[in-house]
C-alpha positions as CSV (number, residue, x, y, z in Angstrom):
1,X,-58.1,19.2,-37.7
2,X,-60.1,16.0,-37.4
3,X,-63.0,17.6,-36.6
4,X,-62.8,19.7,-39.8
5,X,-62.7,16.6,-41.5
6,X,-65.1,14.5,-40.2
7,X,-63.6,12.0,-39.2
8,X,-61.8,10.9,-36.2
9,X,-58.1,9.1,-36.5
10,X,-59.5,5.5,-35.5
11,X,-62.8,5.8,-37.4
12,X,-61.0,6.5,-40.6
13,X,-59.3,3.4,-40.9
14,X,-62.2,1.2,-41.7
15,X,-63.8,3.6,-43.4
16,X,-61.4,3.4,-46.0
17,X,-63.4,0.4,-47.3
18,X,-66.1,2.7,-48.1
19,X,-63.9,4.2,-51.5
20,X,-64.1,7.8,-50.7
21,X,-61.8,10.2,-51.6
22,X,-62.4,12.6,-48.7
23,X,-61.8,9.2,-47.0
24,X,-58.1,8.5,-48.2
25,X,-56.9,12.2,-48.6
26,X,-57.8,12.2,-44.9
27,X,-56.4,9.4,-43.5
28,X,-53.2,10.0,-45.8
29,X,-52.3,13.8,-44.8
30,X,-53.1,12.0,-40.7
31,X,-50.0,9.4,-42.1
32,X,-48.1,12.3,-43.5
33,X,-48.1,14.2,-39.8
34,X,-47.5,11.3,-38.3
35,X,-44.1,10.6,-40.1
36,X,-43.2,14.5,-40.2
37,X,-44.0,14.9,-36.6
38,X,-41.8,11.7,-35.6
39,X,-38.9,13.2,-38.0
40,X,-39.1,16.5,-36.3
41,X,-39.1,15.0,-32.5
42,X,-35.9,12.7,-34.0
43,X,-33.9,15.7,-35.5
44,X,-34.8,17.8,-32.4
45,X,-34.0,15.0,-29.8
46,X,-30.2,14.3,-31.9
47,X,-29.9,18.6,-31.6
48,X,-30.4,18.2,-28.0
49,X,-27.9,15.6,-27.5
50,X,-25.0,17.2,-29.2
């Protein structure tokens, strides 16, 4: 999806100080993965265990 984008995760960071919108919708829907994928693996590994 990055590449789509046109930016890669650790070049987005500072471009952030640049003021773009493309800029901060990217790197907050690659924050909003982040925390869903980590809430999925949690959930999964707890279903697992039981």
């Amino acid at each position: 999806g990055w590449g789509i984008a046109g930016f890669c995760p650790g070049g987005a960071i500072p471009a952030l100080g640049l003021g773009r919108a493309e800029t901060l919708i990217f790197v907050g829907a690659m924050v909003a993965g982040i925390a869903v994928g980590r809430l999925a693996r949690t959930r999964l590994a707890r279903l697992a265990t039981t």
